[in-house]
C-alpha positions in Angstrom: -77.3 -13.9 -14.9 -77.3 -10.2 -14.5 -78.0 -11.3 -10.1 -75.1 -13.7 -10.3 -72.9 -10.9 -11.8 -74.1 -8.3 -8.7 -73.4 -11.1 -6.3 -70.3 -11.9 -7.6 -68.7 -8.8 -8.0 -70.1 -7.4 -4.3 -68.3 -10.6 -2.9 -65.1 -9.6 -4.6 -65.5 -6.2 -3.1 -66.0 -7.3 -0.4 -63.5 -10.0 0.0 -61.2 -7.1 -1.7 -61.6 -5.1 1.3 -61.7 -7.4 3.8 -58.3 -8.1 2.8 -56.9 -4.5 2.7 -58.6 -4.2 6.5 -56.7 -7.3 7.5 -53.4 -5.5 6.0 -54.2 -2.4 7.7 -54.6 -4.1 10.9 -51.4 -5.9 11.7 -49.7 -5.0 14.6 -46.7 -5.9 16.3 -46.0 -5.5 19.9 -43.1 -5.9 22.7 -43.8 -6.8 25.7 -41.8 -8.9 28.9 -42.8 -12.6 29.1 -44.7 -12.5 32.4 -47.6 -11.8 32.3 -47.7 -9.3 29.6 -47.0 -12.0 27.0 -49.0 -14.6 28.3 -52.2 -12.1 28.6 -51.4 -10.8 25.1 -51.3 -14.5 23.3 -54.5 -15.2 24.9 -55.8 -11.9 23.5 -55.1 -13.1 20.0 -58.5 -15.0 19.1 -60.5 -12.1 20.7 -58.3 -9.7 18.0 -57.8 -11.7 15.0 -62.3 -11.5 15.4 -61.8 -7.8 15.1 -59.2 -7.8 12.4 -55.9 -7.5 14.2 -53.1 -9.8 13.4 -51.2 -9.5 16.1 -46.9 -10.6 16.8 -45.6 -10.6 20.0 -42.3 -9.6 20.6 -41.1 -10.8 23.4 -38.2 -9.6 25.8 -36.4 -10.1 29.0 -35.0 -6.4 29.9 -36.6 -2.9 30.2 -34.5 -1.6 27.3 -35.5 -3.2 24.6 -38.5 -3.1 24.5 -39.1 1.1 24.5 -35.8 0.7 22.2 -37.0 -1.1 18.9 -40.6 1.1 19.6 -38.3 3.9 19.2 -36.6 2.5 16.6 -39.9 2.0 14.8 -39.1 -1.9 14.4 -42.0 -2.6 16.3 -45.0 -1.2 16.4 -45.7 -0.6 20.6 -45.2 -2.1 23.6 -46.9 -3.3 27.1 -44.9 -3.8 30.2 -44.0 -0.6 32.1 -45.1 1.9 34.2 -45.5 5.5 33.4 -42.4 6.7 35.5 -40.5 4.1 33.9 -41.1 5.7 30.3 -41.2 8.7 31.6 -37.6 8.1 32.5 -36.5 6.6 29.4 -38.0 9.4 27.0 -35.6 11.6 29.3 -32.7 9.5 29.1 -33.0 8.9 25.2 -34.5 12.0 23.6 -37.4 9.6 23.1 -41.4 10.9 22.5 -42.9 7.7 23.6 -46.9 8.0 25.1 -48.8 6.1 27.2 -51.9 4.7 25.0 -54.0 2.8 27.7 -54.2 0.6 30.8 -53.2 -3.0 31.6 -52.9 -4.0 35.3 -51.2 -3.5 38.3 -48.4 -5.9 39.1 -47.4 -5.3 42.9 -44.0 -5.1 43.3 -43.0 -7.2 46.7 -39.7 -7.9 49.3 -39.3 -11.6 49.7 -36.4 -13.4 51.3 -35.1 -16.9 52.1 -33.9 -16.1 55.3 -36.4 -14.4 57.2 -40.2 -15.5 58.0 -41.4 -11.9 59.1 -39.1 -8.7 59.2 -39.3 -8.3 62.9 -36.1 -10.9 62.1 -34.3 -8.4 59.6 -31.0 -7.6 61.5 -28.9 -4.4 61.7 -26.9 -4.6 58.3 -29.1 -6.6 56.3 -28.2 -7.1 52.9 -31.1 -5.8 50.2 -31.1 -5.7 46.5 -33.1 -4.0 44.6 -33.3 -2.8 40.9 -30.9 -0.5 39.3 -32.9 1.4 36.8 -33.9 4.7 38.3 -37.9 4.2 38.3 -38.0 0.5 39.9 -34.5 1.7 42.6 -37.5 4.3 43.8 -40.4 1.8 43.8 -38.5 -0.2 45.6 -37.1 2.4 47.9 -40.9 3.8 48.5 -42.0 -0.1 49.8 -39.3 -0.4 52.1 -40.8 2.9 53.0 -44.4 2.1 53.7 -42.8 -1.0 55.9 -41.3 2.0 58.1 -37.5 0.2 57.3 -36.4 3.6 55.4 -37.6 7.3 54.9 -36.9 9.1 52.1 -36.1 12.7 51.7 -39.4 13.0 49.7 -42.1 10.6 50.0 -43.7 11.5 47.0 -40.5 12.1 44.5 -41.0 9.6 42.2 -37.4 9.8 41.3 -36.0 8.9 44.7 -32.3 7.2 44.9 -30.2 5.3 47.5 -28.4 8.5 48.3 -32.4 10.4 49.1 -32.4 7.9 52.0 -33.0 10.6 54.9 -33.1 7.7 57.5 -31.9 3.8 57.9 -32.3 3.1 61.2 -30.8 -0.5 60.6 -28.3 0.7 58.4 -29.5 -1.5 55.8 -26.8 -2.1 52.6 -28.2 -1.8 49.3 -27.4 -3.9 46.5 -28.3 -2.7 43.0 -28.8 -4.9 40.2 -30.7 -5.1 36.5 -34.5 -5.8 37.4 -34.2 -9.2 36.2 -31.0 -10.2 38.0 -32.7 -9.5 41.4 -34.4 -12.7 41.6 -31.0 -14.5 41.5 -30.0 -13.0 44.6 -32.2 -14.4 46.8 -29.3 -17.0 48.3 -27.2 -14.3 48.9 -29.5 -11.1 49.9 -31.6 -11.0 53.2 -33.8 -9.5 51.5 -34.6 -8.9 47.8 -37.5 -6.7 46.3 -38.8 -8.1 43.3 -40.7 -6.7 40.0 -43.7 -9.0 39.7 -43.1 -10.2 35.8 -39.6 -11.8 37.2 -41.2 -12.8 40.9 -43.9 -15.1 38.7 -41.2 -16.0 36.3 -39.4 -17.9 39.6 -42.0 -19.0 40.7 -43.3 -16.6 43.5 -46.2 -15.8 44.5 -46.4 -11.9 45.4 -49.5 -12.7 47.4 -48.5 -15.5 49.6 -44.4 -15.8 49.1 -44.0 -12.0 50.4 -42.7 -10.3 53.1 -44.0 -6.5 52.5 -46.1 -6.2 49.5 -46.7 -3.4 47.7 -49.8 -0.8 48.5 -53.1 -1.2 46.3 -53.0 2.3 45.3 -49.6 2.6 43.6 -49.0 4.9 40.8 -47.3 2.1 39.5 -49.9 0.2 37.2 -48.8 -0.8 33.6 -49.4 0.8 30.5 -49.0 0.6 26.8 -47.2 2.7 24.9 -46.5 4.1 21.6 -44.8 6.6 19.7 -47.0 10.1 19.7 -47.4 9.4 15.7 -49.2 5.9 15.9 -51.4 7.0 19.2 -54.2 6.4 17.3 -53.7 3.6 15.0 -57.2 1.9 15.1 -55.2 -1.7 15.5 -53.9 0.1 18.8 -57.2 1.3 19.7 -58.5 -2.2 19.2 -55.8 -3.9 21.4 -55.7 -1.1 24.5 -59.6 -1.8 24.2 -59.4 -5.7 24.7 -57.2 -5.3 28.0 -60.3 -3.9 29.4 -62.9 -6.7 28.6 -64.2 -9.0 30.9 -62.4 -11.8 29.2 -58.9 -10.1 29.3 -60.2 -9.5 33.4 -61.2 -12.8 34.1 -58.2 -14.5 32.4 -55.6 -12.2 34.3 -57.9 -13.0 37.9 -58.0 -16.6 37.1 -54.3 -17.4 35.9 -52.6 -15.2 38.4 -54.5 -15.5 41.3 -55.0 -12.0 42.4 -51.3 -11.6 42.0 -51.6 -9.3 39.1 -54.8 -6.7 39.4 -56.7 -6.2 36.2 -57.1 -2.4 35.1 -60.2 -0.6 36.1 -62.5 1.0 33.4 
């Protein structure tokens, strides 16, 4: 009897503080649709085995989702790049940090017009994103395809107006990131963040016309507020986007569209 007592009373302990683990580990995070999302939901199983019950919210801007971090409505976020937050802590007064590694989503040109850009002509129309950090990514690949050169080939900050030379006096049209897509009909050219490329169906890789370098300091992160930096359901979750599984899944699904992080 006195066993069965023990037993019984170390499996309510136990059960006791397996529930108050399973408390202390929920998180919630925001994160884009594609592929941020889609790699997070299959990260879930792989989690919920280590004690993280984890919501995904998800968004379609690049406001939002540093916004209700901020806010302290959610928990973190994955979807940017560190210039990009960089740029909103600026703009908003904001002390959001970059908590790990996710991948590299190469940011490409495409067109419907043109097969090659030896066929771009004098005066071309090209849109590209409006937000500070993605008008200078964008600015920086037209670059390295030797259609532009900036002021400052490293200022991560570049604008429009830091064009030093446009030898084809190209026009520049600058819409939200996820408007850019949509003017492919009208656009000779459009460069495209990869989370809305994939969303439309194309293919960085093979739909392209200049795609972006390898080595671009423009790999995603997560990020959190400086406070919950080392929440040990964060900890948990940056460390699952470097597991082979997380790898394989983003190799597999996206076809080397997306480049997993390197540990």
């Amino acid at each position: 009897m006195k066993k069965f007592i023990t037993s019984t009373a170390f499996a309510l302990v136990a059960s006791v503080a397996s529930i108050a683990s399973a408390e202390n580990l929920k998180l919630s995070v925001a994160a884009t649709p594609v592929p941020a999302a889609e790699v997070l939901e299959f990260m879930k199983p792989a989690l919920a085995k280590k004690g993280v019950d984890l919501t995904v919210h998800v968004f379609t801007d690049y406001i939002q989702p540093n916004q209700q971090v901020a806010d302290g409505d959610i928990d973190m976020n994955c979807f940017q790049h560190v210039p990009h937050l960089d740029s909103f802590n600026k703009r908003k007064n904001t002390n959001l940090v970059p908590v790990g590694g996710m991948y590299l989503p190469p940011m490409a040109a495409y067109s419907k017009k043109i097969k090659n850009l030896s066929e771009l002509k004098d005066g071309a129309r090209v849109s590209i994103p409006n937000d500070t950090t993605n008008s200078t990514r964008a600015l920086l690949i037209l670059q390295q395809a030797g259609l532009i050169k900036l002021k400052d080939p490293k200022n991560l900050f570049s604008t429009a107006k830091d064009i030093a030379e446009n030898p084809k006096k190209l026009k520049f049209i600058e819409l939200e990131a996820a408007g850019v897509p949509r003017s492919l009909p009208d656009v000779d050219l459009a460069v495209i963040n990869t989370n809305y490329a994939l969303e439309v169906g194309l293919n960085p890789k093979s739909d392209s016309i200049i795609l972006e370098d390898v080595n671009s300091p423009y790999a995603n992160v997560c990020a959190a507020p400086e406070s919950f930096k080392d929440n040990k359901a964060l900890k948990i979750l940056v460390a699952e986007w470097g597991s082979e599984e997380t790898k394989k899944f983003i190799l597999d699904k996206y076809k080397g569209t997306v480049i997993p992080r390197k540990d």
